[in-house]
VEXNUFI-941106 format. One record per residue (C-alpha): x, y, z. Coordinates in pm, whole numbers, plus 50000, padded with zeros to 5 digits. Layout:
N
XYZ
...
This chain:
486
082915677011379
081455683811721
079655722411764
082485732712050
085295718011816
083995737511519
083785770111682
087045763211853
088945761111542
086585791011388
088085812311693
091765803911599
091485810311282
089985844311316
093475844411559
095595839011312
093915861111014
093035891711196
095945914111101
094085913110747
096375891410555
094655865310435
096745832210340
093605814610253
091495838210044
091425836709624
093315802209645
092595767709457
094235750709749
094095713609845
091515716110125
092855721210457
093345692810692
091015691811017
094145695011263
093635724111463
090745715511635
093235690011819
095905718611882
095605752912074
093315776612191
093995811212038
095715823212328
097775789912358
098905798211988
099445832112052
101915829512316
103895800012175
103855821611856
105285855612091
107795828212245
109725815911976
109655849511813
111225867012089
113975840212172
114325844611767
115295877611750
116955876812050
119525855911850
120275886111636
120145907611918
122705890812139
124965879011888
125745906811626
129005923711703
128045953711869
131005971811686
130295961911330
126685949911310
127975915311153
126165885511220
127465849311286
126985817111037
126365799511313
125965799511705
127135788111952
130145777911695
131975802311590
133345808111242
132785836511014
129955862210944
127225856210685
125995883510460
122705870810429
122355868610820
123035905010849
120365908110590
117555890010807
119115909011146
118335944110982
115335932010884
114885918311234
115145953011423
111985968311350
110475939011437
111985942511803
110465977111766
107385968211684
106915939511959
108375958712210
111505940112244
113585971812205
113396006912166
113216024211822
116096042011964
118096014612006
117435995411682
118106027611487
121336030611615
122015989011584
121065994511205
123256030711209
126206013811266
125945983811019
124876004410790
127976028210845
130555998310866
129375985610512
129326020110363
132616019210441
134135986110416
136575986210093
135525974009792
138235960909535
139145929609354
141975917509511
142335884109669
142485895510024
141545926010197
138315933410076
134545930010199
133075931809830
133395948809470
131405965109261
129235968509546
128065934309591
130115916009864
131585883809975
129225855210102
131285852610443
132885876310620
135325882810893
133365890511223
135955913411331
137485926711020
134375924410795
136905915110456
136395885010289
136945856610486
139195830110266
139415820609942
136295796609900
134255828910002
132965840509628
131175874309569
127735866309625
125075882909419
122315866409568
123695869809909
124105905509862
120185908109754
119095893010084
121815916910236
120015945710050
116485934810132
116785940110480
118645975510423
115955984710223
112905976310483
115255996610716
115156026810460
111536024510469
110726020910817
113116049010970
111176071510837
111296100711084
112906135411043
115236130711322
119256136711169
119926096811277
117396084811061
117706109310764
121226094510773
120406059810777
118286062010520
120536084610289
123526055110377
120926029610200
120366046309955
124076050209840
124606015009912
121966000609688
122976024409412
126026015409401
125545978209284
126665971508950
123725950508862
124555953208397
128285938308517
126915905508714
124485898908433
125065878208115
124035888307750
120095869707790
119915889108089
120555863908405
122715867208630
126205852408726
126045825009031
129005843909190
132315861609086
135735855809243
139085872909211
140705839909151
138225827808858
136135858508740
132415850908678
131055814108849
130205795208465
126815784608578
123945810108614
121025820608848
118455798508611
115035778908729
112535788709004
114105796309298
115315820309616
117105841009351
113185863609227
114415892309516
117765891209348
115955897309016
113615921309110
115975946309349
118665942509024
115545957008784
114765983909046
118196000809010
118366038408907
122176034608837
123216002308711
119965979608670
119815943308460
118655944708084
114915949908111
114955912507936
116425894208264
113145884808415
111615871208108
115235848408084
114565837108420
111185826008390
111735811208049
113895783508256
110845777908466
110015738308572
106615726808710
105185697508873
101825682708857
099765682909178
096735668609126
094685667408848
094765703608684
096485717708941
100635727608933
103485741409062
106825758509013
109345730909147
112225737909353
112635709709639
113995727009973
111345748710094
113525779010144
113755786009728
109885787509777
109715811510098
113035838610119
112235861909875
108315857210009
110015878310314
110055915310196
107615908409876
103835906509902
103095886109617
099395879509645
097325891309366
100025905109170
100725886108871
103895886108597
103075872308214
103895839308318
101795842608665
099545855208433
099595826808172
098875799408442
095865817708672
097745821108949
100445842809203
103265831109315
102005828609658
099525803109622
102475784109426
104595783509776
101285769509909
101235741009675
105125733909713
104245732510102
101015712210061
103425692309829
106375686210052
103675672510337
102245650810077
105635633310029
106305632710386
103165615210433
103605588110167
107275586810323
108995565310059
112205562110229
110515554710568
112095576910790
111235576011141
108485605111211
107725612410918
103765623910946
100915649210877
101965663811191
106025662611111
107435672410808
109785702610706
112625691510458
114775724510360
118545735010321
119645728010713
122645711010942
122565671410951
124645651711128
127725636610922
128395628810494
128425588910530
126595563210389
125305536110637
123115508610681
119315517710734
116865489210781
118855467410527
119505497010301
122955516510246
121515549810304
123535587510259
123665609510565
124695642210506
126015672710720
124865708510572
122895704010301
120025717810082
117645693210130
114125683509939
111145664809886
112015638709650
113615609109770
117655602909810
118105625309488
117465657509654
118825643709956
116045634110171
117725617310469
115325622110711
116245656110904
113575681110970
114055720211033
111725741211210
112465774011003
111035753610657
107525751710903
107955784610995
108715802110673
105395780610560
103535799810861
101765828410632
101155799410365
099755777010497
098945784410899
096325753210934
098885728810857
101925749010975
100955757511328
100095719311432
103295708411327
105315732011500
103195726911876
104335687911764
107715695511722
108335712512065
105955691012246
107855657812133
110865669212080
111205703112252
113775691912564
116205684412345
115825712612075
113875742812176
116125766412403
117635798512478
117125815312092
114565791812019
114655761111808
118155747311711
118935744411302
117365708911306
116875675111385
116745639211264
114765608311454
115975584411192
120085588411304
120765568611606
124185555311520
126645563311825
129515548111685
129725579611389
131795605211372
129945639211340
129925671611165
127525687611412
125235682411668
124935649011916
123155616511909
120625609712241
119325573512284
116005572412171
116135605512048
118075603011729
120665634711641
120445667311745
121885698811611
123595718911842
123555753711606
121425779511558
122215788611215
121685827011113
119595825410820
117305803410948
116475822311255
115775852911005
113365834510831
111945820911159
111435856611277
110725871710994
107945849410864
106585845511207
106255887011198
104695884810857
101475859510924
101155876111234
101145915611147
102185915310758
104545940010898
107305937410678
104885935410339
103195965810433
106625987010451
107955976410151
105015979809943
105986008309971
110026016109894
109946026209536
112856001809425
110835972809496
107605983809301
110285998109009
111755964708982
108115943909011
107175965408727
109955963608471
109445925208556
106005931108445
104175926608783
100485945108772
097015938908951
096735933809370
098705962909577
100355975609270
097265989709140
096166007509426
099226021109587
101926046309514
């Protein structure tokens, strides 16, 4: 490596690690490709960085009803409200604050009145005319109304954790004596305590997949590594109605790992997201469970290795999708253009529409789209790999995807067929599809993660809400930040 390249990529890496949160330190990584010496100069990264955050939360900012605090599914479609979304937004307003894209003022009073609106949104089990019961509530939502919005629309317990995450960063972030924000954060409080956490979970402790008036109880269970450790962890936390004290030991006794290399392992869960949402409002390096403990490592470096293995697939590219590189990868839960199986270099291949895509092959339905948010949510992972692949994706593909609230839901090079009908997005010669979406929970993890490599923000405040380190300790979480802060 030449002397100027070397201190180049010395500089941006003292960029991107200088809030203090290190994603590199006390790892047994796969060394780090030499990529960023052929990206950005620090300011170059900094500013794209600033860019897509603001259009990001601009997303929420725009498109929340102003009445109700209820966030679309989607944009610029219109359907229903997603629970989770509303999650990410609230979590999304002190960012604002903190970046200067709004005033404390006005985010308080944003998070006031969603706050407010589910406090008071009735809870029941009837088929219709009800946001939630037993204080968890329905995946979608009316925008308007805020009840459930049809019958597919089950109670969602892990919906309502994300939901509860981002009320819970608000609780710990309005923190000033003022009457709004002693309300706000007595209206949090009530709504977290309120969840009947013993009724969604099953004898061995794990919990429900969802509940409906229709059926009762889904019959399959929250079981193997995946997005569902907040869900866990908030559920333990309760001082009202908390999971048996055996539910996280149940959960990681379903546990499944992959080889990496030689001696080296990870939890498996193919779309990146399982490896990165409850990463959000949990600092999990250096703090260590019995089964963390077992294997010598935190979950944090295992969402590196699930990145580092995701690229490695990409790379190899079995199914030889069109762009598939070191430089373009990024295979997560995302739009797609149609559910159809067509002819692909000599192959029948399945396309599908929204999906929760993986590494893997056809099985875990790789069909060759690529989303943004799965690079961004690998951001405070993995930044060396993360960062060149994102400048790639807007400099190559960035007229076509990159826009008003950032980067639409996805893309895929490999689907050029103009003669399909499809679910979303378009098809542009030479281009391949489109999406036309920006889907809500994706932009909060864009945003989000994006806030967390570059300040830590939203692990430093809830280090510190006592639910959180309640339920990290009844899961039997100890060493790192637990040990020296109260």
């Amino acid at each position: 490596m030449h002397t100027s390249r070397a201190v180049k990529l010395a500089s941006l890496l003292t960029m991107l690690l200088m809030s203090g949160c290190n994603p590199i330190a006390a790892l047994k990584p796969t060394p780090p490709p030499k990529l960023l010496e052929e990206t950005d100069t620090p300011n170059q990264a900094a500013e794209f960085l600033e860019d897509i955050e603001h259009k990001t939360f601009d997303f929420f900012w725009a498109n929340a009803n102003p009445k109700n605090g209820l966030v679309p599914d989607r944009y610029p479609t219109r359907t229903f409200a997603s629970l989770a979304a509303v999650g990410f937004a609230l979590t999304s307003y002190p960012i604002g604050v903190e970046r200067g894209y709004v005033s404390r003022a006005d985010a308080r009073d944003r998070v006031l009145k969603t706050l407010r609106f589910f406090r008071d949104a009735p809870q029941g089990n009837a088929i219709k005319g009800f946001a939630g019961f037993k204080g968890f509530y329905y995946h979608f939502l009316d925008m308007e109304t805020g009840v459930r919005f049809n019958e597919q629309s089950e109670l969602s317990m892990i919906d309502t954790s994300l939901f509860m995450a981002g009320v819970l960063f608000c609780q710990s972030y309005f923190d000033a004596s003022d009457p709004q924000e002693k309300e706000l954060r007595k209206i949090a409080d009530g709504l977290y305590r309120r969840i009947d956490w013993a009724w969604a979970s099953r004898d061995d402790g794990v919990v429900a997949l969802g509940w409906s008036p229709e059926l009762g109880f889904h019959p399959k269970n929250w079981r193997g590594y995946n997005e569902s450790s907040i869900m866990y962890i908030l559920g333990l936390g309760s001082p009202t109605a908390p999971m048996p004290a055996s539910s996280w030991q149940s959960y990681t006794s379903t546990f499944d790992f992959h080889w990496v290399n030689e001696g080296e392992w990870y939890l498996s869960f193919p779309p990146l997201f399982g490896h990165q949402y409850s990463h959000v409002w949990i600092d999990f390096r250096d703090i260590r469970d019995a089964y963390m403990r077992n294997k010598g490592i935190d979950y944090f470096d295992n969402t590196r290795r699930a990145i580092y293995a995701q690229r490695a697939y990409v790379i190899a590219n079995p199914m030889k999708w069109v762009g598939y590189s070191s430089r373009m990868w990024g295979i997560t839960a995302s739009d797609g253009p149609t559910d159809a199986k067509l002819e692909y270099n000599g192959e029948t291949r399945a396309f599908h529409s929204y999906a929760a895509r993986g590494a893997g092959g056809a099985q875990n339905y790789d069909d060759g789209t690529l989303a943004p948010n799965a690079v961004f949510g690998a951001l405070p992972f993995a930044p060396e790999i993360a960062l060149p692949t994102l400048r790639l994706m807007q400099e190559q593909y960035g007229k076509y995807i990159y826009s008003t609230f950032g980067f639409v839901d996805a893309f895929n090079p490999s689907f050029n067929y103009e003669d399909v009908k499809l679910k979303y997005g378009r098809v542009l010669p030479g281009v391949g599809w489109v999406d036309n979406d920006y889907l809500g929970i994706d932009q909060g993890l864009t945003v989000t993660m994006i806030e967390n490599f570059r300040s830590g923000l939203i692990w430093r405040i809830m280090r510190r809400n006592p639910y959180v380190r309640r339920g990290l300790e009844r899961a039997g979480f100890q060493g790192g930040w637990l040990d020296t802060t109260g």
